[in-house]
Each structure stands twice: as structure tokens, then as C-alpha cells.
C-alpha positions as CSV (number, residue, x, y, z in Angstrom):
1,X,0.0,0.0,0.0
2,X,1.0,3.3,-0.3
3,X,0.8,7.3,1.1
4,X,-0.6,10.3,-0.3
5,X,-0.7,14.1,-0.9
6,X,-3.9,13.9,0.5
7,X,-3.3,12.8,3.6
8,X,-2.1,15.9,4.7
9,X,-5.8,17.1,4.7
10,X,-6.7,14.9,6.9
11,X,-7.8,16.2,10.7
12,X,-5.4,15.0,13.6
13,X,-5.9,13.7,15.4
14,X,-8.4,11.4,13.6
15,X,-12.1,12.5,13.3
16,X,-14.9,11.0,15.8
17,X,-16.7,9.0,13.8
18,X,-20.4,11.2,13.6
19,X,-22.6,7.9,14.0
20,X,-21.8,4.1,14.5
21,X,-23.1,3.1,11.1
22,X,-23.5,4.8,7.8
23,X,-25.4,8.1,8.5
24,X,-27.6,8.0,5.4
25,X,-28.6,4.5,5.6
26,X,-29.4,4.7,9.4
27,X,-31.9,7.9,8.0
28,X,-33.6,5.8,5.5
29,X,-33.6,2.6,6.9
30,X,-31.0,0.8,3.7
31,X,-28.5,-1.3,4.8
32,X,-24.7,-2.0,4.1
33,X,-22.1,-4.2,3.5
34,X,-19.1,-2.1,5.3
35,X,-18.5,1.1,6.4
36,X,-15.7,4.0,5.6
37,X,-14.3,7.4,7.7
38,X,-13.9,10.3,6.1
39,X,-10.8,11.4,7.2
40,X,-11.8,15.0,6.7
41,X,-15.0,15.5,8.8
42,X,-16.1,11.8,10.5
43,X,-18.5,11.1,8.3
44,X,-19.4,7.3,8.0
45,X,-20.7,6.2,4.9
46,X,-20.9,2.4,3.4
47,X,-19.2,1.5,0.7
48,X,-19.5,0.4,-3.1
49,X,-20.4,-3.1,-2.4
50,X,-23.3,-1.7,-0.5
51,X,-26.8,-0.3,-2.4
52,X,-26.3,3.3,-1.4
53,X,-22.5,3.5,-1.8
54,X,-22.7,6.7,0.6
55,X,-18.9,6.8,1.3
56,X,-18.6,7.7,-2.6
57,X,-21.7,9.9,-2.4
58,X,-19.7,11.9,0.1
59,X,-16.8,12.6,-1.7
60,X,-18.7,13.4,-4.7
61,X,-20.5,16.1,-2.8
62,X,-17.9,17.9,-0.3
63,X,-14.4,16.6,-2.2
64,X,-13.3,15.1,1.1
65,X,-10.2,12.8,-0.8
66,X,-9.6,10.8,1.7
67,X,-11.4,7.7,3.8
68,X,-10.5,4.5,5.5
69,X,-12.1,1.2,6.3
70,X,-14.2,2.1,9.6
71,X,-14.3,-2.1,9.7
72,X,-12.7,-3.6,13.3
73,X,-8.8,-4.2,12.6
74,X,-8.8,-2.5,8.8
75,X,-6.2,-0.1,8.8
76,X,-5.9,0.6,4.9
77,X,-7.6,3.6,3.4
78,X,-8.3,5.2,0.0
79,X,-7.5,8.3,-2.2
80,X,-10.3,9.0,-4.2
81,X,-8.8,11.4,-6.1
82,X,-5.6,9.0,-7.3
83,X,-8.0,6.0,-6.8
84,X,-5.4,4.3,-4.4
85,X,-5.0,2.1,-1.6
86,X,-3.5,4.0,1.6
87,X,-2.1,2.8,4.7
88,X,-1.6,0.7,6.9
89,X,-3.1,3.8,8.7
90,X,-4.2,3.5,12.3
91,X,-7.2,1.4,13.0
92,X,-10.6,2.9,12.4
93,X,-11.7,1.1,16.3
């Protein structure tokens, strides 16, 4: 895995997660697969596997470029903007 530019926007020390599951699906009642941080804010959003894909709803909407696995133990992330794998970054739990 590797490191990134955008890193640096990221908040230390890390965000508190905003919810313990994917804020929009929690709203509507949808469920999901797994669940990203953003890096920038705490959002939690699940990702593409999932129906809603909110993780890559919220970077299309605020530009936040950076995430990681919010899943116990992950500790890779992702650049959406270079579409790569980050880490290992500190664990999301």
C-alpha cells in the first residue's frame, strides 16, 4: 500500500466517527455491507459493495479525498482522487 498528498488534509488527530453506522442509511432505513471514515470530517458512509455507496456519495458532494475502512482491525484507506490504496493507517476502532 502506499501514502498520499492527501493525507495531509486529513484532521489530527483522527475525526470521531459522527454515528456508528452509515449516516444515510441509518436515515432511511437501507443497509450495508461495510463502512468507511472520512478522514476530513467523520462522516461514516458504506461503501460500493453496499446499495447506497454513501462513502462515494460523500466525496462526490464535499471533495473530502480521503477515507479509511471504519471495519474492526482494517487499517488501509483510499485516495479517491488517485483511486489508491493507503495505509496501513491506524485502525478505524
Amino acid at each position: 500500500m502506499e501514502s498520499c498528498e492527501h493525507l495531509q488534509n486529513a484532521v489530527e488527530p483522527r475525526p470521531k466517527p459522527r454515528t456508528e453506522g452509515c449516516e444515510e442509511c441509518l436515515a432511511t432505513g437501507e443497509r450495508w455491507v461495510e463502512l468507511r471514515l472520512c478522514l476530513i470530517c467523520g462522516h461514516v458512509g458504506c461503501c460500493d459493495s453496499s446499495p447506497g455507496k454513501h462513502a462515494t456519495a460523500h466525496f462526490d458532494q464535499t471533495h473530502h479525498e480521503v477515507m479509511k475502512s471504519f471495519e474492526p482491525g482494517d487499517t488501509w484507506g483510499w485516495c479517491y482522487v488517485h483511486e489508491r490504496m493507503l495505509g496501513p493507517l491506524s485502525p478505524a476502532r
